[in-house]
N, CA and C atoms of all chains as a GROMACS GRO file, in nm:
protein
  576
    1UNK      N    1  -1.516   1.633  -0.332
    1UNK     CA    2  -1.424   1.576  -0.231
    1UNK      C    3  -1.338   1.688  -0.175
    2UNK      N    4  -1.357   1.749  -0.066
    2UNK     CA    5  -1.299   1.864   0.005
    2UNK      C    6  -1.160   1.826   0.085
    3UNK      N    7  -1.110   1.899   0.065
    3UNK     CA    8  -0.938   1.875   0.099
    3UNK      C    9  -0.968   1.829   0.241
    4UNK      N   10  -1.064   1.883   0.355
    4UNK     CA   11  -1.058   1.838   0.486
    4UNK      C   12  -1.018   1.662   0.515
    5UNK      N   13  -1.147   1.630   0.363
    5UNK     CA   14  -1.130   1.478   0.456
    5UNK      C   15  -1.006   1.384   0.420
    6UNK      N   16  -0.874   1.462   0.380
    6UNK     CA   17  -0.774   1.386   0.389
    6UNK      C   18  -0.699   1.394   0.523
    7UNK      N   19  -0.624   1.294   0.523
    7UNK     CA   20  -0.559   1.261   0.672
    7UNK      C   21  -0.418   1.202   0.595
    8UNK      N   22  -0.303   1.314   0.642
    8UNK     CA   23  -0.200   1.308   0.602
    8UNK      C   24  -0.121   1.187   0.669
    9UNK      N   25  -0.069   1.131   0.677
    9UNK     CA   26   0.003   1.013   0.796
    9UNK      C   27   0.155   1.056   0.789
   10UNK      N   28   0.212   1.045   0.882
   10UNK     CA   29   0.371   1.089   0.894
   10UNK      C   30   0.400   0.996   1.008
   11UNK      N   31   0.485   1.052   1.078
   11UNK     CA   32   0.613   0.998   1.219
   11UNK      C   33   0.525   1.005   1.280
   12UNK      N   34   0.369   1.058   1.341
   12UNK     CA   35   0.376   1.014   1.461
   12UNK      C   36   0.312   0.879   1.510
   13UNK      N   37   0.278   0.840   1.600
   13UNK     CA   38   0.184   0.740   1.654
   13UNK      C   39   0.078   0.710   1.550
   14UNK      N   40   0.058   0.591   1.591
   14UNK     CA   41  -0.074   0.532   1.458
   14UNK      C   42  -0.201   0.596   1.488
   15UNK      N   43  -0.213   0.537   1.625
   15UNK     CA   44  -0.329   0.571   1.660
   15UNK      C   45  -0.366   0.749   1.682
   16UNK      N   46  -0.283   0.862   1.679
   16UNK     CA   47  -0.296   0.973   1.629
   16UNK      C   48  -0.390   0.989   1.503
   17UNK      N   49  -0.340   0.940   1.409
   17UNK     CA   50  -0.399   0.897   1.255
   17UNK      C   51  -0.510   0.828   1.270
   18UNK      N   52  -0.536   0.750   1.335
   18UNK     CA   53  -0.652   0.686   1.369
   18UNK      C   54  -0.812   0.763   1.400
   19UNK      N   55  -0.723   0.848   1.491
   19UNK     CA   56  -0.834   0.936   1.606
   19UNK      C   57  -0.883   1.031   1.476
   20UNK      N   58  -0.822   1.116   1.447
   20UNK     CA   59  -0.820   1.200   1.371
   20UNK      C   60  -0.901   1.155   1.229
   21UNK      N   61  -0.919   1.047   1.168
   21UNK     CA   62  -1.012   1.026   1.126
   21UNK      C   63  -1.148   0.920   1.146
   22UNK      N   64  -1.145   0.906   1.259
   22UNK     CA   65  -1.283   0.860   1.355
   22UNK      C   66  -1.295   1.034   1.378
   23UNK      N   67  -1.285   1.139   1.372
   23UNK     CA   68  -1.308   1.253   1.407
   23UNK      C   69  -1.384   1.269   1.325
   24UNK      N   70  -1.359   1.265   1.172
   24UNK     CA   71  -1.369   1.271   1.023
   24UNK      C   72  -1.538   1.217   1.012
   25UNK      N   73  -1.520   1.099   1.041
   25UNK     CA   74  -1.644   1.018   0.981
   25UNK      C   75  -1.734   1.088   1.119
   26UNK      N   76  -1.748   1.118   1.236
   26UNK     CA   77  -1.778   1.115   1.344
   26UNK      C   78  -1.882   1.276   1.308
   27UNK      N   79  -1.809   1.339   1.234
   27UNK     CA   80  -1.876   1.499   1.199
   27UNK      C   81  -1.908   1.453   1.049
   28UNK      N   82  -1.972   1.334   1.002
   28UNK     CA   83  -2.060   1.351   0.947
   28UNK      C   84  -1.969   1.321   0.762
   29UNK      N   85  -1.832   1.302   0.792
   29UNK     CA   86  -1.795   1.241   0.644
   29UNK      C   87  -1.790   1.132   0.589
   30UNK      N   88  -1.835   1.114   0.503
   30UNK     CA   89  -1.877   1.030   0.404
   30UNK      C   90  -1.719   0.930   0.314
   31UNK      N   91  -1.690   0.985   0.326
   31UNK     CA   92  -1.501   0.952   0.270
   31UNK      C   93  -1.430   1.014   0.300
   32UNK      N   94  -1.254   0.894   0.360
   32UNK     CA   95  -1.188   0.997   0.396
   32UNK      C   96  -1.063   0.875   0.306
   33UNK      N   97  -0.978   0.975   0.254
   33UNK     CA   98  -0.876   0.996   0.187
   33UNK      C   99  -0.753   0.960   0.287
   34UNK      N  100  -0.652   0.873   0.302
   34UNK     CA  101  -0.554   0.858   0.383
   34UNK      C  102  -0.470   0.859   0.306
   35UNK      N  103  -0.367   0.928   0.269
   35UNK     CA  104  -0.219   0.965   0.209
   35UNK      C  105  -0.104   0.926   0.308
   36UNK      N  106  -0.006   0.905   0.252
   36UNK     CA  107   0.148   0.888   0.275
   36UNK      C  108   0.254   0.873   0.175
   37UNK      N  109   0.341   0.873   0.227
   37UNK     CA  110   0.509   0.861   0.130
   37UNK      C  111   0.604   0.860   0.230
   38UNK      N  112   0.661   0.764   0.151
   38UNK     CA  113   0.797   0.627   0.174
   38UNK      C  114   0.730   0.585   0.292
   39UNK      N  115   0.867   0.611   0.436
   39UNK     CA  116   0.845   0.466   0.521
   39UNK      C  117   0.728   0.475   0.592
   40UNK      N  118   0.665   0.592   0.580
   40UNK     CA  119   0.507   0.616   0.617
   40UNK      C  120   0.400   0.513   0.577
   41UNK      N  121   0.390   0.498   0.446
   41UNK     CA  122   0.326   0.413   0.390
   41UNK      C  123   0.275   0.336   0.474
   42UNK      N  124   0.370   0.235   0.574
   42UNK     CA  125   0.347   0.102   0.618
   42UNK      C  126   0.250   0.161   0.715
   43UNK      N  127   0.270   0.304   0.738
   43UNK     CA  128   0.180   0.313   0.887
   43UNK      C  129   0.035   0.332   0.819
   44UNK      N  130   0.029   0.448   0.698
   44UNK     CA  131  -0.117   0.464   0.677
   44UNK      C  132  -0.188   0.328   0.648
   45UNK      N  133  -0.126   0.210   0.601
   45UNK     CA  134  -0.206   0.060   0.591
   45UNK      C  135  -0.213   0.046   0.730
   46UNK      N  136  -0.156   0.032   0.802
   46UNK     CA  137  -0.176   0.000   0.940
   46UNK      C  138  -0.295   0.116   1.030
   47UNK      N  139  -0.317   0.257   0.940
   47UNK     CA  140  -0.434   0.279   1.026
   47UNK      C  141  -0.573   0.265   0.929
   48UNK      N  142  -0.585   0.234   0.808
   48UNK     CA  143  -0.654   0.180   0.748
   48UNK      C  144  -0.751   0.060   0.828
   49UNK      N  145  -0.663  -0.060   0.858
   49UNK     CA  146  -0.654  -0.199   0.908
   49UNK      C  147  -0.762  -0.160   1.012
   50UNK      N  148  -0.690  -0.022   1.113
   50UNK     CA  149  -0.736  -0.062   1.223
   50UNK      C  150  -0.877   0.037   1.240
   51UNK      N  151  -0.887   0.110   1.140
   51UNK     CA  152  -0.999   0.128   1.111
   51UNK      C  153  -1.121   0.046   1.100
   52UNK      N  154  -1.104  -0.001   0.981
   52UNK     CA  155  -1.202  -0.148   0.909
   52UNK      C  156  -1.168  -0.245   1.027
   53UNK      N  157  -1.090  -0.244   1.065
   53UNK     CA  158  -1.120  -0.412   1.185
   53UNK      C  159  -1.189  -0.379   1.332
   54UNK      N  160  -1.155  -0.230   1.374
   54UNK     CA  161  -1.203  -0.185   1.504
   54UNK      C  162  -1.281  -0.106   1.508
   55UNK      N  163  -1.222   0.029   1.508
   55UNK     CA  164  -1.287   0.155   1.514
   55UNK      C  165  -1.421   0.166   1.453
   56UNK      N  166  -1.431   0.158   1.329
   56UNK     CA  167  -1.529   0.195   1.221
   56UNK      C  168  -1.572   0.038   1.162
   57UNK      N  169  -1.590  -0.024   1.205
   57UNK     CA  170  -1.588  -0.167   1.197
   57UNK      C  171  -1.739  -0.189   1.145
   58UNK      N  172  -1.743  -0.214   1.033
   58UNK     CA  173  -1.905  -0.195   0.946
   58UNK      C  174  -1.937  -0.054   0.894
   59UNK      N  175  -1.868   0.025   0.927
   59UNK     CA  176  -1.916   0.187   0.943
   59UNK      C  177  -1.820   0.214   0.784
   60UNK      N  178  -1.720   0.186   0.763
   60UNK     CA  179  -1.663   0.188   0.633
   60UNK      C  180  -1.611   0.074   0.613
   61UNK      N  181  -1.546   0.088   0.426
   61UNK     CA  182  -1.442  -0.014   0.395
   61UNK      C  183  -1.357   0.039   0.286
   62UNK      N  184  -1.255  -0.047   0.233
   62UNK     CA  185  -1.169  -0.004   0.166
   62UNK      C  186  -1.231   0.042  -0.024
   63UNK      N  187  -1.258   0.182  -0.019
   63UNK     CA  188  -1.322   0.156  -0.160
   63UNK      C  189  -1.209   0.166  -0.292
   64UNK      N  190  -1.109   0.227  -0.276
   64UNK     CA  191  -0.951   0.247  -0.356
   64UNK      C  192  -0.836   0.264  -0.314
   65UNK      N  193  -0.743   0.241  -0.372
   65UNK     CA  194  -0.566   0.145  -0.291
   65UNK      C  195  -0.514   0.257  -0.438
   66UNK      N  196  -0.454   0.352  -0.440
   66UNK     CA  197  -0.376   0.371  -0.538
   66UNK      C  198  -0.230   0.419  -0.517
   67UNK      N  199  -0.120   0.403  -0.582
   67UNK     CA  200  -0.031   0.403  -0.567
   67UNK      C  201   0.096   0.532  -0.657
   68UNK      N  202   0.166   0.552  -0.633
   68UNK     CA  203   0.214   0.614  -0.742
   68UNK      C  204   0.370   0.723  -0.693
   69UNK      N  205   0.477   0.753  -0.782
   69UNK     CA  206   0.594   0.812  -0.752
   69UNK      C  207   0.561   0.983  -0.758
   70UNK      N  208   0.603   0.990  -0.622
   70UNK     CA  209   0.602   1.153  -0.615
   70UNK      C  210   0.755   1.216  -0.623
   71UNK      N  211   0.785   1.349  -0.720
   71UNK     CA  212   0.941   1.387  -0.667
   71UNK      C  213   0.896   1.495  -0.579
   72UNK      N  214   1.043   1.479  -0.499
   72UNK     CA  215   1.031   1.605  -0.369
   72UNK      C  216   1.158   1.662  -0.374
   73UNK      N  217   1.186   1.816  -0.367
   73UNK     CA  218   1.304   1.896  -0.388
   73UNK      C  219   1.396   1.797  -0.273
   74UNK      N  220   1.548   1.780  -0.247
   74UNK     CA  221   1.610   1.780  -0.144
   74UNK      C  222   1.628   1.879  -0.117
   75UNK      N  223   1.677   1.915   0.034
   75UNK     CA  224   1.724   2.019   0.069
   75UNK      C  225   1.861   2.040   0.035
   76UNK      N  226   1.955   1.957   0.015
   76UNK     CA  227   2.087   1.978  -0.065
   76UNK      C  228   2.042   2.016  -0.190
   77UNK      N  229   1.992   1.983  -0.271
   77UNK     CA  230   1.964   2.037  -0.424
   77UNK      C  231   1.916   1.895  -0.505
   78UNK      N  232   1.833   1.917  -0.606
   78UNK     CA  233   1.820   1.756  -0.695
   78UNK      C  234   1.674   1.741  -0.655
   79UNK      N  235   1.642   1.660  -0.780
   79UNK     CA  236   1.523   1.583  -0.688
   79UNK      C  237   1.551   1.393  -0.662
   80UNK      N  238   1.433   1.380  -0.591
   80UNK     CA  239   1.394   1.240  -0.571
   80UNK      C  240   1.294   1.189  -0.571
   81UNK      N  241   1.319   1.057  -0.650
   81UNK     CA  242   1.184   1.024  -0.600
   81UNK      C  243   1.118   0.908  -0.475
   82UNK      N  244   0.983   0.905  -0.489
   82UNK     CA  245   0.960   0.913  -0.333
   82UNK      C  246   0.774   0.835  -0.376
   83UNK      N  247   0.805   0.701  -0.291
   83UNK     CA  248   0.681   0.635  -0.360
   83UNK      C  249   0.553   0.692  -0.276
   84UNK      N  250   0.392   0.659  -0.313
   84UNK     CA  251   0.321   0.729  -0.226
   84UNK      C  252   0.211   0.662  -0.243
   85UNK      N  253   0.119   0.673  -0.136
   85UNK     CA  254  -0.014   0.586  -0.160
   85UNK      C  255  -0.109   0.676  -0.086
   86UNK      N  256  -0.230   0.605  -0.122
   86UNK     CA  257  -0.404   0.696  -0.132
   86UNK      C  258  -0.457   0.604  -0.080
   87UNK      N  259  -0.519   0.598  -0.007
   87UNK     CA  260  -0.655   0.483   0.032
   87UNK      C  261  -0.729   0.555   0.076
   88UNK      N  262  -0.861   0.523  -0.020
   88UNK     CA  263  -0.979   0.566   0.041
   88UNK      C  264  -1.031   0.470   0.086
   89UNK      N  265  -1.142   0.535   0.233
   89UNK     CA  266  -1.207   0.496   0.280
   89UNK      C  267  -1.364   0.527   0.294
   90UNK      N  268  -1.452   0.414   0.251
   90UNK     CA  269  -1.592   0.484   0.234
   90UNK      C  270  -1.692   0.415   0.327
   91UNK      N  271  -1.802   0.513   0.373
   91UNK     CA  272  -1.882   0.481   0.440
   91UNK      C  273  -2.008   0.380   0.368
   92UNK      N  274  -1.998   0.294   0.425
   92UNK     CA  275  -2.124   0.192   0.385
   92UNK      C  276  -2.223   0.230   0.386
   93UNK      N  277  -2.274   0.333   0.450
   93UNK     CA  278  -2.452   0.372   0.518
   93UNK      C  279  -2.450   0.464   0.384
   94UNK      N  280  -2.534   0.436   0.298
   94UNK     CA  281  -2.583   0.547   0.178
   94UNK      C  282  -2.681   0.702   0.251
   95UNK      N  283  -2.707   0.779   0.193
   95UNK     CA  284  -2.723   0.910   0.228
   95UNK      C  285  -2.760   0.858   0.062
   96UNK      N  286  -2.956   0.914   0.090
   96UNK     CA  287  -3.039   0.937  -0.001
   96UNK      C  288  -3.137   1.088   0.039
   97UNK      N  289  -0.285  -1.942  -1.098
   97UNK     CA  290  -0.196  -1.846  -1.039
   97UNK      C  291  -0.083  -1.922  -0.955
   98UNK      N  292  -0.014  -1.928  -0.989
   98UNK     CA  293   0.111  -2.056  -0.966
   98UNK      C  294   0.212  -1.991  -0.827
   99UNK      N  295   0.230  -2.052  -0.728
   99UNK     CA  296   0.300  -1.993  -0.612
   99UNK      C  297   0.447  -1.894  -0.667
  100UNK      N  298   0.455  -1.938  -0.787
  100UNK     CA  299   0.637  -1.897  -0.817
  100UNK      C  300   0.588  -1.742  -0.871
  101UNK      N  301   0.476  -1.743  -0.905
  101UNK     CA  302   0.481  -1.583  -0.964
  101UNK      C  303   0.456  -1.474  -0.821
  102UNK      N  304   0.502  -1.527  -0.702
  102UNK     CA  305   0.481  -1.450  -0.570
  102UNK      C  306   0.605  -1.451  -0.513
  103UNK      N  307   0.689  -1.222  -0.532
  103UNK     CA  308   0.804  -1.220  -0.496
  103UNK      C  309   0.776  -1.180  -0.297
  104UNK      N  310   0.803  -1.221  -0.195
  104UNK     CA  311   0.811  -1.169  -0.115
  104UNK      C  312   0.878  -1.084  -0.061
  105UNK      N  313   0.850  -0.942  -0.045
  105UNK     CA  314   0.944  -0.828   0.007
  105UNK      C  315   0.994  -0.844   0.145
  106UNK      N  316   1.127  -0.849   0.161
  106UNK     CA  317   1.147  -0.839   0.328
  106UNK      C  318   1.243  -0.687   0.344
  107UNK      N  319   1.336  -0.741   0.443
  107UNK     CA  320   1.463  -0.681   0.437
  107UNK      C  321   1.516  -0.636   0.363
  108UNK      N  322   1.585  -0.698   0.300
  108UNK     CA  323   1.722  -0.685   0.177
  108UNK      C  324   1.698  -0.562   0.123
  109UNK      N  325   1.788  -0.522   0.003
  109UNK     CA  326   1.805  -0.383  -0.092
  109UNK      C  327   1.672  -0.408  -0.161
  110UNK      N  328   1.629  -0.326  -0.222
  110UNK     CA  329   1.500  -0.302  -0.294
  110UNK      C  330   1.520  -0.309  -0.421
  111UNK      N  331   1.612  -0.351  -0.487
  111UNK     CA  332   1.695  -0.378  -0.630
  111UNK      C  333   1.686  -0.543  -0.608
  112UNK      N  334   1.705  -0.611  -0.552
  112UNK     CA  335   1.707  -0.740  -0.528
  112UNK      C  336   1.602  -0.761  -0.557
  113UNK      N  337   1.465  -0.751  -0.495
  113UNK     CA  338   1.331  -0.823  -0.532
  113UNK      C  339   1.294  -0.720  -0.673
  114UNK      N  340   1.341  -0.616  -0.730
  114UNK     CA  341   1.318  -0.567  -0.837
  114UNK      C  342   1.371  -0.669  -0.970
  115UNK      N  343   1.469  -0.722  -0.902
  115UNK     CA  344   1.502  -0.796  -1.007
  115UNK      C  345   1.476  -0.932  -1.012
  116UNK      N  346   1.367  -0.974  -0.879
  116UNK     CA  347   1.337  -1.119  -0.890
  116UNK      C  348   1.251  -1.109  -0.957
  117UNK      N  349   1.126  -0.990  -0.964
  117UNK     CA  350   1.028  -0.931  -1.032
  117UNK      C  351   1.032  -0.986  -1.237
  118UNK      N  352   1.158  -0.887  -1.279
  118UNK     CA  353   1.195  -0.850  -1.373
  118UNK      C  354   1.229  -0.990  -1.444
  119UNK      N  355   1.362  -1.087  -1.375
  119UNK     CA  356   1.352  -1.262  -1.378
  119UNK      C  357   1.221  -1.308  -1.426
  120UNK      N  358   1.125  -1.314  -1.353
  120UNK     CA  359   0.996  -1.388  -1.382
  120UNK      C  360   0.943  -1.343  -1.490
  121UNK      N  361   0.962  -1.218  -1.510
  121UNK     CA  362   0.836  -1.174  -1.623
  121UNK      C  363   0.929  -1.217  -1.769
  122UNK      N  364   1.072  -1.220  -1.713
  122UNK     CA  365   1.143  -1.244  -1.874
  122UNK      C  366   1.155  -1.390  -1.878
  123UNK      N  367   1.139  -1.474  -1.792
  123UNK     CA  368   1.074  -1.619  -1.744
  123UNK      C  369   0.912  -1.650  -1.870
  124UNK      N  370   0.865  -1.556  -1.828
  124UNK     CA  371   0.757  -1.585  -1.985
  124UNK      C  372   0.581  -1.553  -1.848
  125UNK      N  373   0.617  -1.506  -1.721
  125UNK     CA  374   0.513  -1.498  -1.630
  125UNK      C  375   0.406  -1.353  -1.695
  126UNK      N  376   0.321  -1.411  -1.680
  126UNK     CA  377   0.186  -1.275  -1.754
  126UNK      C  378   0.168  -1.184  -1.624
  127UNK      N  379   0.206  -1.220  -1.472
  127UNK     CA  380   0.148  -1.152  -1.387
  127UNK      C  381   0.237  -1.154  -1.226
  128UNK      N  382   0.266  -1.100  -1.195
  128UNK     CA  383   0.390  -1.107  -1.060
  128UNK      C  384   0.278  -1.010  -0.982
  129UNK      N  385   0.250  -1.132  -0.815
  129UNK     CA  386   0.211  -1.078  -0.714
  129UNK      C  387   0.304  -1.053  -0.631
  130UNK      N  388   0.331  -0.905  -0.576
  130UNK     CA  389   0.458  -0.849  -0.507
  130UNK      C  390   0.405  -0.867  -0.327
  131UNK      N  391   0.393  -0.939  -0.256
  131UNK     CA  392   0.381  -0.907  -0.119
  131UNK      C  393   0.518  -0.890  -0.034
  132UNK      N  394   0.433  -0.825   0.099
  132UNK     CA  395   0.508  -0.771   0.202
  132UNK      C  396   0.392  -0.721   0.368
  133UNK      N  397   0.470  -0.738   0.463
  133UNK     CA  398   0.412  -0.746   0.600
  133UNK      C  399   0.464  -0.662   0.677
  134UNK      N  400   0.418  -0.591   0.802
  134UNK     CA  401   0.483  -0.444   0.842
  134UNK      C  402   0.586  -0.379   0.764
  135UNK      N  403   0.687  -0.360   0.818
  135UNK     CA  404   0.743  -0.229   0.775
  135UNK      C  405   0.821  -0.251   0.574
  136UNK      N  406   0.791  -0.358   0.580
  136UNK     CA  407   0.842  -0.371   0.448
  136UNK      C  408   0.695  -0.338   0.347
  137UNK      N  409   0.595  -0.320   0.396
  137UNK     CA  410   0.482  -0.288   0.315
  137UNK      C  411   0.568  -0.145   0.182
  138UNK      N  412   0.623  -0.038   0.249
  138UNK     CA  413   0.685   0.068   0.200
  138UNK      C  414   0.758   0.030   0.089
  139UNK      N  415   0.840  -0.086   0.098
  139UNK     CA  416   0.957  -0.108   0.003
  139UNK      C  417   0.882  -0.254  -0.094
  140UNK      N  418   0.776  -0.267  -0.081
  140UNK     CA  419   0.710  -0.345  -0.155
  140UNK      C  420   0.645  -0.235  -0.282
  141UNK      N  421   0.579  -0.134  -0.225
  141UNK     CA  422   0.535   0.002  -0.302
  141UNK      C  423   0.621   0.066  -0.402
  142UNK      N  424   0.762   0.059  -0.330
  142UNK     CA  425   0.888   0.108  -0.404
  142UNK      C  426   0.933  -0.004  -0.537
  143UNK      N  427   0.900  -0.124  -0.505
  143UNK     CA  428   0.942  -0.189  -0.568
  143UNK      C  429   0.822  -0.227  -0.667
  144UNK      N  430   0.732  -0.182  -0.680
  144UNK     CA  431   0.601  -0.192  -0.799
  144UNK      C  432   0.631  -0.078  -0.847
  145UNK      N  433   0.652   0.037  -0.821
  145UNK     CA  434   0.658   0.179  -0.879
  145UNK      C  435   0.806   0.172  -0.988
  146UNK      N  436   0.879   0.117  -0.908
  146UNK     CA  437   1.072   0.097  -0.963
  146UNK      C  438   1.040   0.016  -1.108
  147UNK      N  439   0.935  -0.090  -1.100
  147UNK     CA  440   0.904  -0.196  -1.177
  147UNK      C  441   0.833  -0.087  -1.316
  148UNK      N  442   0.670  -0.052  -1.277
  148UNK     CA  443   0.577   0.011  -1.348
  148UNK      C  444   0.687   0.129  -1.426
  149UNK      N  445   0.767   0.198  -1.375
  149UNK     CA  446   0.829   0.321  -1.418
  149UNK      C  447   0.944   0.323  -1.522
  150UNK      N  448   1.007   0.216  -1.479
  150UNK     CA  449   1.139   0.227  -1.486
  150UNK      C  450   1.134   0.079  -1.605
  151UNK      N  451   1.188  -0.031  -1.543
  151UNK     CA  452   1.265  -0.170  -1.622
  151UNK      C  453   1.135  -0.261  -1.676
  152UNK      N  454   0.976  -0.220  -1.622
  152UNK     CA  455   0.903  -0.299  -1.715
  152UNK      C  456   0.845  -0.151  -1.783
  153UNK      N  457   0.867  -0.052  -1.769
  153UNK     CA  458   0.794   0.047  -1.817
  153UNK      C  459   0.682   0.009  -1.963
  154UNK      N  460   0.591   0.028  -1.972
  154UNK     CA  461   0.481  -0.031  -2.088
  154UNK      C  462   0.474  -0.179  -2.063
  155UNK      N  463   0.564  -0.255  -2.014
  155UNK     CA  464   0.522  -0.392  -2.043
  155UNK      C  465   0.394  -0.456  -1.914
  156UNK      N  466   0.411  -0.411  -1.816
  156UNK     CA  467   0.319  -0.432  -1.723
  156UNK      C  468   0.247  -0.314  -1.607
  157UNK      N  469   0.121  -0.346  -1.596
  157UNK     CA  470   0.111  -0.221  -1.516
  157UNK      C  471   0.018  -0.301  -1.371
  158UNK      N  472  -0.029  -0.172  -1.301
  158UNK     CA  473  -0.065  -0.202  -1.125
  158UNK      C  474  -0.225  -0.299  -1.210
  159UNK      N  475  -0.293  -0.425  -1.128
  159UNK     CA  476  -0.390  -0.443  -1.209
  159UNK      C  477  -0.478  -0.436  -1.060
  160UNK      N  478  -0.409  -0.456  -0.925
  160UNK     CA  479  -0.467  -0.453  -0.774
  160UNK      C  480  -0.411  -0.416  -0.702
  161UNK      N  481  -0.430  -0.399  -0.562
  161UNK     CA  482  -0.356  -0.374  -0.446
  161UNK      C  483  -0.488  -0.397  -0.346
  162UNK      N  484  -0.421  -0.476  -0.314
  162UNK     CA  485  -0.474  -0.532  -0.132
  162UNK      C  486  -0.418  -0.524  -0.030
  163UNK      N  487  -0.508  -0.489   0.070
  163UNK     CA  488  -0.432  -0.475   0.194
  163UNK      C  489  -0.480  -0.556   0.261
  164UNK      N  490  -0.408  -0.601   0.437
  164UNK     CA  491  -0.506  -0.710   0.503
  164UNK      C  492  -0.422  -0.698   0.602
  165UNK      N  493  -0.512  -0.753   0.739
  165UNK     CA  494  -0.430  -0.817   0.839
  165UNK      C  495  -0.400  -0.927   0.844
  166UNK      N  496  -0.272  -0.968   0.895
  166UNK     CA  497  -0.241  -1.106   0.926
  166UNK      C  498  -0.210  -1.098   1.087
  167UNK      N  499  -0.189  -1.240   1.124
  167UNK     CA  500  -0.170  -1.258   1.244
  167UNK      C  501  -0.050  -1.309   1.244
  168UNK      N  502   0.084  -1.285   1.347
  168UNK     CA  503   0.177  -1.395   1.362
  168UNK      C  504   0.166  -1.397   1.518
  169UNK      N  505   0.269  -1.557   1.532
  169UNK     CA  506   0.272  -1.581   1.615
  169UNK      C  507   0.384  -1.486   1.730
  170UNK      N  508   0.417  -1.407   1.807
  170UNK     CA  509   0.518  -1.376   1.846
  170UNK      C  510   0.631  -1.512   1.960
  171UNK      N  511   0.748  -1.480   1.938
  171UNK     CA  512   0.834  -1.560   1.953
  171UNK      C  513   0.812  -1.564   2.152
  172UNK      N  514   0.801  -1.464   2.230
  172UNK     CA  515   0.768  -1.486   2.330
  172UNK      C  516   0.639  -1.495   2.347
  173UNK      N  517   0.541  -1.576   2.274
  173UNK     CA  518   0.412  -1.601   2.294
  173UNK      C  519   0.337  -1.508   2.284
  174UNK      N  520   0.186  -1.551   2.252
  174UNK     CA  521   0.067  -1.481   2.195
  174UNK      C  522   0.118  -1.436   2.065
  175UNK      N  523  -0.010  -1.377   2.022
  175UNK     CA  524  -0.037  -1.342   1.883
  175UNK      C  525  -0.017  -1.187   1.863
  176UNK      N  526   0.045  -1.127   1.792
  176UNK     CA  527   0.048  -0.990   1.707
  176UNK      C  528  -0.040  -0.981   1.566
  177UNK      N  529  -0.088  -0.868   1.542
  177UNK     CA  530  -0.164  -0.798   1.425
  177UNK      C  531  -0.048  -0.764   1.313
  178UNK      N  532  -0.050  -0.783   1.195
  178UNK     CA  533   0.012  -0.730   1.136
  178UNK      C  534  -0.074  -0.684   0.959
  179UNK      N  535   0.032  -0.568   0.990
  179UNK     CA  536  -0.081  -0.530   0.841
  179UNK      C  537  -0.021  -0.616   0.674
  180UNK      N  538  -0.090  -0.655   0.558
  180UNK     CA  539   0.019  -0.668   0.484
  180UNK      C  540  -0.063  -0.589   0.367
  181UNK      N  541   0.036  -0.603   0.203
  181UNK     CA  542   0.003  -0.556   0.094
  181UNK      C  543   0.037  -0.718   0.005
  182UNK      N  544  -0.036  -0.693  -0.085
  182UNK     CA  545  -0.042  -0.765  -0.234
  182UNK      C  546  -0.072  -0.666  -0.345
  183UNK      N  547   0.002  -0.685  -0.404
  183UNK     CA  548   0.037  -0.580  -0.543
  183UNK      C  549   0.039  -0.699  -0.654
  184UNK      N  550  -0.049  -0.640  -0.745
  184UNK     CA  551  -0.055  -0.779  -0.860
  184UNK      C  552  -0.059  -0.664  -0.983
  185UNK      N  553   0.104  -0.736  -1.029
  185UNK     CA  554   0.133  -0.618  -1.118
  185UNK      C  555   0.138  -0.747  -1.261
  186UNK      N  556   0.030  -0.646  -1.339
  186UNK     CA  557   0.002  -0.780  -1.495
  186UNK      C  558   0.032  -0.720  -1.605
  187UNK      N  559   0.056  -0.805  -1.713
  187UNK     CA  560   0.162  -0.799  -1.852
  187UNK      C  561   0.037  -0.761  -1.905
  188UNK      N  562   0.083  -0.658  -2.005
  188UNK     CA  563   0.005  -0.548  -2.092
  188UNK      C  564  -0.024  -0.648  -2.195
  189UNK      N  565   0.095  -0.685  -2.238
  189UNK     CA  566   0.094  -0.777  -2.367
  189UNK      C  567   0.000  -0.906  -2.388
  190UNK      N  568  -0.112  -0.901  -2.489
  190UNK     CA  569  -0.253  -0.996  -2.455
  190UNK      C  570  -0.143  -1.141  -2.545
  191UNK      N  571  -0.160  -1.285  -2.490
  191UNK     CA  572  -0.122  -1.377  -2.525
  191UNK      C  573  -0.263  -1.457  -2.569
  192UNK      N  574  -0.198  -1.445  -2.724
  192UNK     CA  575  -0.342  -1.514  -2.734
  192UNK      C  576  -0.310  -1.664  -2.816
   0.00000   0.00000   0.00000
């Protein structure tokens, strides 16, 4: 599993996140990895969704949901923590 | 699977449904499904991780996570997409 086929999600637009991995599967990957943390989260489910319901619609599905607390330095000093999620996404069409 | 073991995340502080969580399971519940719908998907995550880590630490852990679309109605008419989560966080402890 090569670091490429993750797709980080942040602030911008969904559909940014979207494109970017229809890019993914489009050159030929097989799974792609969607990450986030905190209020991000809500967006990487939301380009998940619109993956499996539109874009890639039969072409993948949801194969793992995992969850888990990341700490991140502040820039004042200290840490925090900071919840985070994984969803993979896998292609249905087997490669024999 | 009884409707009362389902905390719904909205708005409010994220200590609040942590502790409606925490209520149920000392209630005598084997299994608390945590949902939430757009932007509260994030603080639904926060609030399974706050749970798993922290105040049930060993007593219950993640056993699913689902994601899905729902539909609502919007208040000036037609329909909106919305993404949600279900987190079904279950008691370690076997009741036999």
């Amino acid at each position: 599993m090569a670091d490429e086929n993750v797709v980080y999600v942040g602030n911008k637009p969904v559909m940014n996140y979207v494109l970017a991995c229809v890019t993914q599967i489009n050159r030929g990957a097989n799974e792609i990895i969607v990450k986030a943390r905190g209020r991000a989260i809500s967006r990487a489910v939301d380009v998940a969704e619109i993956l499996r319901n539109r874009f890639l619609l039969g072409k993948i599905d949801i194969s793992d949901i995992k969850i888990a607390t990341e700490q991140i330095n502040r820039a004042e000093g200290g840490v925090a923590n900071v919840s985070a999620i994984e969803i993979t996404l896998s292609g249905g069409e087997e490669t024999e």
